[in-house]
Every structure is written in C-alpha cells, then in structure tokens.
N, C-alpha and C positions, 0 to 999 in steps of 0.2 A: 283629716279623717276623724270621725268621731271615735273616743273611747269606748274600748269593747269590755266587756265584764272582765271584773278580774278574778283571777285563781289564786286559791291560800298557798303558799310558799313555805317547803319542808327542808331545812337546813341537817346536810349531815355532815359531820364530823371526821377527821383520818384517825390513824392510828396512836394508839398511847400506851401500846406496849405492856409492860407488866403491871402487875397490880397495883403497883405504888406510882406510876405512872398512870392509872384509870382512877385513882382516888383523887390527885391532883387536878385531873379532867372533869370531876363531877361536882368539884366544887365552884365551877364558875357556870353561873346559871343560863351563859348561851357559848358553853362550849366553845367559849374564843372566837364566836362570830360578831360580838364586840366589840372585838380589838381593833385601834388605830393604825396608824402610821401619824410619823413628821417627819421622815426622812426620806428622798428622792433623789435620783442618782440623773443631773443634769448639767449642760455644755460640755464644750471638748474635752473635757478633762475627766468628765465623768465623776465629778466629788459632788461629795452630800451638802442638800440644801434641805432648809427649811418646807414641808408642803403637810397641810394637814389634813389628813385623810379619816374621816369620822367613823369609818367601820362599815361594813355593808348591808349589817343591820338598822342602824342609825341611817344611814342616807337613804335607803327603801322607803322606811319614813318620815324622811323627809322630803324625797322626790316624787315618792308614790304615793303617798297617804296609807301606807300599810300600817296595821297596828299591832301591837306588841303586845299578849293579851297571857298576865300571869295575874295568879291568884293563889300565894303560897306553891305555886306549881301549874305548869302547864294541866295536868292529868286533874287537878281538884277543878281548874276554870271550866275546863269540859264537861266535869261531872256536875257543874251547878250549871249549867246554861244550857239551856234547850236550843237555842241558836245563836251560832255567830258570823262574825263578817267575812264573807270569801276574800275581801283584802286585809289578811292578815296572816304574823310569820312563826310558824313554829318551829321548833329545834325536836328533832330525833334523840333523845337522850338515849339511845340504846345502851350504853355502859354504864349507867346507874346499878344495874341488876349484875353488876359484877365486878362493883367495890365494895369492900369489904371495911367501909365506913360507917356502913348502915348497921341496924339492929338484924338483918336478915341476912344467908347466908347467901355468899357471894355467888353469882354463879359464872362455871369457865363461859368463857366469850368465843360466840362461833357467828363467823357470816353469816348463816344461813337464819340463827335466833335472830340477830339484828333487823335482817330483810324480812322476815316476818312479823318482828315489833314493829316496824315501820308500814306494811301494809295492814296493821290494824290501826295505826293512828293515822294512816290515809282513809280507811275506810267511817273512820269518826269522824273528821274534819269535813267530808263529803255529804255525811247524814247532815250533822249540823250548819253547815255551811249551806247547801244547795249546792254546791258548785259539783258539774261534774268531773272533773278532774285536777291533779294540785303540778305546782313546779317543784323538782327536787334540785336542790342547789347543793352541789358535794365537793370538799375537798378533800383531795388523796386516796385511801383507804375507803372514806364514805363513796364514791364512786363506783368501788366494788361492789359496797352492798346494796346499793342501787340499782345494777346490775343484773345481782342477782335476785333482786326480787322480779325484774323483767325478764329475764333468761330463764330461771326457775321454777322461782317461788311462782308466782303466778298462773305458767304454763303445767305445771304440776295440779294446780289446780284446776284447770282447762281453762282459765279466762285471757282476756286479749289484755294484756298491759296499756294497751293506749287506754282503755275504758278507765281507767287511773291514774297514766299518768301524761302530762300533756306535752312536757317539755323537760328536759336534763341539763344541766350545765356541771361541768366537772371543773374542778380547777387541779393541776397536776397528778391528776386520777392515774396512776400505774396500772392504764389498761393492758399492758403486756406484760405487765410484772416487774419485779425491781432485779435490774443484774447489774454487772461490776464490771467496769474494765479488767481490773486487776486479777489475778489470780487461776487465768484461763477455765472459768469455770469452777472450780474449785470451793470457790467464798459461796455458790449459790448450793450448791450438791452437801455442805455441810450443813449450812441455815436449813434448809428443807428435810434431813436427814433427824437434827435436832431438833430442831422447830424450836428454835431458843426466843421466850415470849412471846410464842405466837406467829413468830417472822415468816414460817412456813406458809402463813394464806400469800406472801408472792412470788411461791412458785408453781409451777405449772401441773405439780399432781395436784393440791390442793385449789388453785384455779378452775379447773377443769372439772373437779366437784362440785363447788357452788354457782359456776356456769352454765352446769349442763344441765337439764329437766334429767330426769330418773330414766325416762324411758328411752332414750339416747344413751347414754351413760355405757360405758363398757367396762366390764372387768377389771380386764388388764390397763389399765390407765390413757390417759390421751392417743389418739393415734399418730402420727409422724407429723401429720398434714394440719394438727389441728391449732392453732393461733387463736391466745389471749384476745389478742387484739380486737379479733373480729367478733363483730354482734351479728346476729343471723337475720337474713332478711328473707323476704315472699309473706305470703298470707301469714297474718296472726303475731308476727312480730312487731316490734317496736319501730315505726320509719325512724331510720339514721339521720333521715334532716332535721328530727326535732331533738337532736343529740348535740351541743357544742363543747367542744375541748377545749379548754386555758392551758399554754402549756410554756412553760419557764424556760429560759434560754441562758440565764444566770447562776451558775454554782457559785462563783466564788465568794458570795454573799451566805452562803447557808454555813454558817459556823457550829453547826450540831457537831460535837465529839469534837470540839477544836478542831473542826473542816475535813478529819481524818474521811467521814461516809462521803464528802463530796470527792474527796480525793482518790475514795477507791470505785466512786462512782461512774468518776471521768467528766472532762469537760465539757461531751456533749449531753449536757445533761441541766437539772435544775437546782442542783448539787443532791437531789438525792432519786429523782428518777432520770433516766434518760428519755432526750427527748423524742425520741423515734417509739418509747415506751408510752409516752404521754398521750398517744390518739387512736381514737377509734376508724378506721378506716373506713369511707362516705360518709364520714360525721363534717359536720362544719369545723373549723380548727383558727385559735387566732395565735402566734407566736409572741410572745412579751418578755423582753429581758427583765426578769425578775427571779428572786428563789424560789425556793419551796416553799418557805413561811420564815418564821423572823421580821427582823428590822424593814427585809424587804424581800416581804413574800407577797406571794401571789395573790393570798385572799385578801389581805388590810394594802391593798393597791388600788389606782385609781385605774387604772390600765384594766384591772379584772374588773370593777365593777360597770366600766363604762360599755364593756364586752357584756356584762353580764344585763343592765340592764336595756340594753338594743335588743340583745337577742329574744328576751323576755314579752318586753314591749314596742317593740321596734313596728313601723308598718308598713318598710318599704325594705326589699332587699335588693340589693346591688352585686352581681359577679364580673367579676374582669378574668377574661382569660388570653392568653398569648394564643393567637391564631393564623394560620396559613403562613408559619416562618419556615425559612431554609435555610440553615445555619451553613458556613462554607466548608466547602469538602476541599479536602488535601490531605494535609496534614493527621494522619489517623489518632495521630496520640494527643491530640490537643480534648479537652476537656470545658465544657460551656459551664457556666450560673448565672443566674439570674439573681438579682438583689430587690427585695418589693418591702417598701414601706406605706402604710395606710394611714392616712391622718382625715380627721373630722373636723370642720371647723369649731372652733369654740370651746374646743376640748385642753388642756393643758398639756396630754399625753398622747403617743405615737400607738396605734391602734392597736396592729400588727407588723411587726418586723420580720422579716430572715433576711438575713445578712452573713456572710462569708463569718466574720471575724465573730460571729454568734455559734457556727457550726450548723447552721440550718438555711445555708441559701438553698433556692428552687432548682435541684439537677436537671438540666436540660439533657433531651437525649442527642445520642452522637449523632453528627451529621451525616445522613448515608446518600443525599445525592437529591431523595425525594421530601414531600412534603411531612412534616411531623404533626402527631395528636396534637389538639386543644392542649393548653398549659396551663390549669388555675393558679392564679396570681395571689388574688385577694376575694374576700367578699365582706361588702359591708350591708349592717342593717340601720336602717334611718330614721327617724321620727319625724313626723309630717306636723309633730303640736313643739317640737324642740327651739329652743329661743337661739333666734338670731341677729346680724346687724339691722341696725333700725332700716327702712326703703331696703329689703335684702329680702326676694321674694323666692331663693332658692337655696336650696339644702346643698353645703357642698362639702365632698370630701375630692383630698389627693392622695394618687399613686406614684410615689418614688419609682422607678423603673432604669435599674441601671444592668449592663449586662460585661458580663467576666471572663476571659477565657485563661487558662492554664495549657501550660504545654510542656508534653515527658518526652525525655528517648529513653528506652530503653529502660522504662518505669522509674526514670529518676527527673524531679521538675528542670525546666531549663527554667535559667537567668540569666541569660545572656542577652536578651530585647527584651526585658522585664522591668516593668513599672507599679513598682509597691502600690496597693491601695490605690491604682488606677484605672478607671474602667474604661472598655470597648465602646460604651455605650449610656450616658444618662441622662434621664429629661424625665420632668414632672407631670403626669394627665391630671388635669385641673377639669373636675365633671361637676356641674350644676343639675341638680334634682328639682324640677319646677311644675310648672301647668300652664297650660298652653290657654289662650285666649278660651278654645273651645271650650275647655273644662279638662282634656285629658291629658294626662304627662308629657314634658316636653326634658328631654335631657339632651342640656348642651356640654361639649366637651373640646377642649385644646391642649394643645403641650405649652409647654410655662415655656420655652425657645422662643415663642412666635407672639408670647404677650409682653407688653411692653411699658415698665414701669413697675411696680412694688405690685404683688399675687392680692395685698389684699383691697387694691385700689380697682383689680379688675372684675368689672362686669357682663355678664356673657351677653351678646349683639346677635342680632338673625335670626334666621328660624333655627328650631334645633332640629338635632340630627332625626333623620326619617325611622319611625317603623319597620321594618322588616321581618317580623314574624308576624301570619295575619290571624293568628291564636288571641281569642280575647285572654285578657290579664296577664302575657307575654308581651314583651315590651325589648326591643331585642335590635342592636345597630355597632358598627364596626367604627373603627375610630384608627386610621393610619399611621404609620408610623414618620419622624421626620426622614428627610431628604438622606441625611447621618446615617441613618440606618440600615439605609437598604443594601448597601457592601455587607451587613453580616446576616441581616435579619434576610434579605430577597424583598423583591419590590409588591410582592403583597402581604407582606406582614404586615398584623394588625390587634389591636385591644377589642376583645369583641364584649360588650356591653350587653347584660342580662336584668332587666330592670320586672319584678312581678313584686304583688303585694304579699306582704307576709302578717302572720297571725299566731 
C-alpha cells in the first residue's frame, strides 16, 4: 500500500509532582522521551540481558523520517518559520510555566492550563504544517491531559476534537485513576483530601472536573454511576478506535520509593497504576509485562514502541476473537481463563500478553449450558511496507491460545487433581497476511499441532481461507478449533478472523 501523508506527532509527558520535581523535568529538553533502555527481562528465568533500545524519539526518526525540529526552543523554531514539515515531533512542555527556574513567576500546575497549552500548540503546528490533524502520544498523567482537552476543553468550546486530533496513544495512562490495595480506601480519601503535590488530579472529584465539559458538570460532585474510565461516545465525541492503551503488567520492576508505591499499589498493577485502571473501555488495549517507567518501563521499551508505531502507521488491522464456544457445564464452582500471546514476525518482543501469572488472563464467562458472546483475544495492526524473509510474500503474526480452568468448593481452590502451570488447552494460530493472485487479500491460517517441522520453515499451501463478510473492506473467516478441543470448547468453537484496512 502506498504511504499516506503524515501527521506532526505531540509528545506529553506524566507527572513530576512538586516543584523541585517540575524543575528536574524542565531541564531535559524532551522531557524524557529520549531516554533509552539496555535492559530486557528474557528466557525462563527472566534475568537481564543486554538489548538497546534507542528511545522513541530517536527510533521515530529513524524509522519514520520524522524530524526533530529545535531552535534554542521549540516556541522560537515556530516563531521564525512560516512552515514546517507535518513529519515532525514535538513535546508539550506544559511544566516550563511552573518551575520556578526561570526569571518569571512560576505558575501552580492545573490540567485543565496544560490541555489548553496543548491545543494552542496543536492549533500552530496545523497552521504551519498543513496537516489537518496531529498524534498525541502520552505517558501516565500526559493522558489525562489529553483527555481533557477532548472531553473538555474542546467541547467547551463547541468544537469536534477529531477536527484536531487524529489518533491517541497512552502508555500507563491512569485512566480510572490511581488506587491502592492497601489501606481499604483510606491512602485514597487522604491524598484527595490533601492533595499532597498535586496527587489529588487521581482522584475522582478532581477527575471528574477536568473530564466533564461545564455544561454537564454537577454541583455536588460525580454521580454514583459515573467512571473515569469511560470516554463518551455518539455524535461529536472522540471515536474510541483511534484511542490505544499500553498497559504494564510489571510492578516489581518500578523501584520508586524503594518499591514501597508498588507495594501499596498491589500486584495487579504496573507498580504504580493498576491494571484494570490502565484502559479505556472500547479503546484498542495491548498488555506488556513492563513497569511504569525506570529501567524497564513502558515508554523506553521496544514492546511500546512497536505497539506504538502499528498503531500509528500500521495499514492492516487484524481481530481474533473466541467465537461460538460452550464451555462444560457441571461443575458450578469451576472458573475458565484464557491465556493469549501476540507475536509478529521479525519483532524481538512478544506483542501483547495476558497471562495468569501476570494477573491479567482473559475471564471467560461461566458455563451456563448455552452459547457465550464473542471473546476479543488480540488485535494486531500490520504494515504492508514492513521487511521480511527474503521469497516471504506474507505478513505474519502468532496467537499463543492456551485455556485454564480453576476449581473451588465452597470458595476455597481445590488441589486435589491440580496441575501447576498446566493447561486445559494449548496450541499456536500461525495466520499469513498475503494477496491473492487476483490482487485482493488472501489470509491463511493453521495451528502449529498440525504443521510439521520448525514454525519458521513453514509456508502456507492452498487457497486461503474464503470471505465471508460480503461488506467491501471487511474481510472476515472462522478458523477451527483442533480435535483437543472440542471436550471444553464444543465442536463449534472457533477463531474468528476480522481483517479491514486501517488508517
């Protein structure tokens, strides 16, 4: 597929707390979206090896041809150039104007200032660029304010946020705010009470302030019913497909406060959001055992940027979903999961994971007898220009697919026919992304059981699997389960395969 124009790219920043914390942040001139890695957490043992991760600023330009465009400052290159190139990446310095470094007086830091600095250096980057809209790329806190310039700020103004912005990507965005295992409440109702440097923007009064447009907005505070999480949808809102979540699966790596905030943050978590906090709900979402930031955090990972730049650039997107399973009825207290890992060829890292021992397998619902909902797995986005084996005329990624069952009496697990780390169910869908003689896509698929010899010796043979959606640019076919299977899954369980192009 040919390359489509491209959109200037607005880097924001999380949080940095008090003022001597926002002076520390202003002195490196891309806000940390520079920073490397060399360390990577790989084989069974999970110990650190050497892998050099050049930042995701530096690999942008180096993969994309974006440019990096400073001149004593962002703000002065602007102000001397009547035009620049829509492939190129800016940073949000929103906290400049509230260290107290500078010759001018500091001022306090509120999301709502931020989201509006931020839509006036979107609306310069669009004068001078041509482009009609920019990608906002955000980690933690910067998410927020992102946010709220589409939930708010913008709507406030009566304009449509798509008309600015085209695409979102979050990396550990505490879209529902930050809470604690620990303390039954307690550690949240004090921070928010306090509002000890600011901590107060993650909870849900102060949420729900720079969430809501004015004219929604109530009185007396959030209603009962109303969730962080959720971004609003119908006419005039933001579509949640061009929304992606990066969401850490990793505490025990975040050593902020000598590990104490991961430890009161709890394990299901990235050591310092929890992961159930980390997504927007009908947002795309890819899970990565990574931290929050550090040694090995999300943003200076290869795992975020290779999420990040599919999504971005990607021209094909791929869903797998678990469809028309009947899980076995008896047993009421037995409990299903699902375990999915995403891998791309060519890639060095595992795409998306949930896994049991991560705390974010896929809950399958209880068996009641009848058929259950569609089950999203995975979704991947692919590049049609992405380099591959030399004679290798198809794009291909695999689905790990193993399935789990647990079993209580009487709310306590049994272990009595219990096999650690073993599963009900697992096997690899091995799917080829191609083109068909005629010219239009051809996707072939198998389970790694039924191929024979080493995965990367095999070539997929036949025709591929048929069309069945007669929707132009739906691309849409079912993929079986093995033989294995059908005692838990039902003999029409299957992978149902969602192939359209994406933009």
């Amino acid at each position: 597929m040919p390359d489509r124009a491209k959109l200037p790219i607005v880097y924001v920043r999380g949080f940095a707390g008090d003022t001597s914390g926002i002076n520390r942040v202003v002195q490196d001139p891309f806000y940390g979206f520079n920073e490397g890695s060399t360390h990577v957490r790989v084989g069974p043992d999970n110990e650190p090896a050497f892998h050099q991760f050049e930042s995701p600023l530096l690999r942008l330009h180096l993969d994309e041809g974006y440019q990096i465009l400073v001149q004593g400052g962002q703000e002065a290159y602007l102000d001397t150039h009547e035009r620049i190139p829509p492939d190129s990446m800016w940073i949000h310095r929103f906290y400049d104007v509230s260290a107290s470094t500078w010759s001018t007086k500091a001022r306090e830091f509120r999301v709502e200032d931020a989201a509006t600095d931020l839509l006036r250096l979107i609306r310069r980057l669009k004068e001078k660029s041509g482009a009609p809209r920019v990608h906002l790329v955000a980690h933690s806190m910067g998410g927020l304010v992102c946010r709220c310039l589409i939930q708010k700020i913008l709507p406030d103004l009566g304009e449509n946020p798509a008309d600015h912005v085209a695409k979102l990507f979050t990396y550990g965005t505490p879209h529902g705010g930050i809470t604690f295992d620990l303390g039954f409440g307690v550690l949240e109702r004090l921070r928010d009470a306090i509002g000890i440097n600011g901590a107060d923007i993650f909870g849900p009064e102060r949420m729900y302030e720079y969430l809501t447009p004015v004219a929604e907005q109530r009185e007396d505070g959030p209603p009962a019913s109303w969730n962080a999480r959720e971004m609003p949808v119908g006419e005039g809102a933001f579509p949640l497909h061009r929304v992606f979540c990066l969401v850490g699966t990793n505490p025990a790596d975040y050593d902020v406060a000598h590990g104490l905030s991961a430890a009161a943050v709890g394990v299901r978590s990235d050591g310092l959001v929890q992961i159930d906090n980390a997504r927007v709900p009908g947002a795309h979402q890819a899970f990565v055992h990574r931290s929050h930031s550090g040694r090995y955090g999300l943003v200076n990972s290869e795992e975020g940027y290779q999420n990040l730049r599919r999504f971005l650039f990607g021209d094909l997107k791929v869903q797998a979903e678990l469809v028309d399973h009947r899980l076995p009825v008896g047993d009421g207290d037995t409990t299903w999961q699902a375990e999915v890992k995403l891998s791309v060829r060519g890639l060095p890292i595992v795409m998306h994971e949930r896994l049991a021992k991560h705390w974010c397998p896929v809950q399958l619902p209880k068996p009641d007898g009848g058929g259950a909902a569609p089950v999203p797995l995975a979704t991947a986005f692919l590049r049609g220009s992405a380099p591959r084996p030399e004679d290798t005329a198809t794009l291909r990624h695999v689905l790990h697919v193993r399935l789990l069952s647990l079993r209580q009496r009487d709310g306590i697990l049994r272990f009595d026919d219990h096999l650690e780390q073993t599963a009900d169910f697992a096997d690899i869908l091995v799917v080829d992304v191609g083109t068909r003689d005629s010219g239009s896509p051809g996707v072939w698929a198998a389970w790694n059981s039924r191929i024979a010899g080493a995965l990367r010796a095999h070539e997929p043979t036949g025709d591929p699997l048929g069309d069945e959606d007669p929707r132009t640019g739906v691309w849409v076919a079912h993929v079986p389960f093995p033989d294995s299977a059908r005692p838990l899954l039902g003999d029409r369980a299957r992978i149902r395969l969602t192939v359209t192009p994406w933009e």
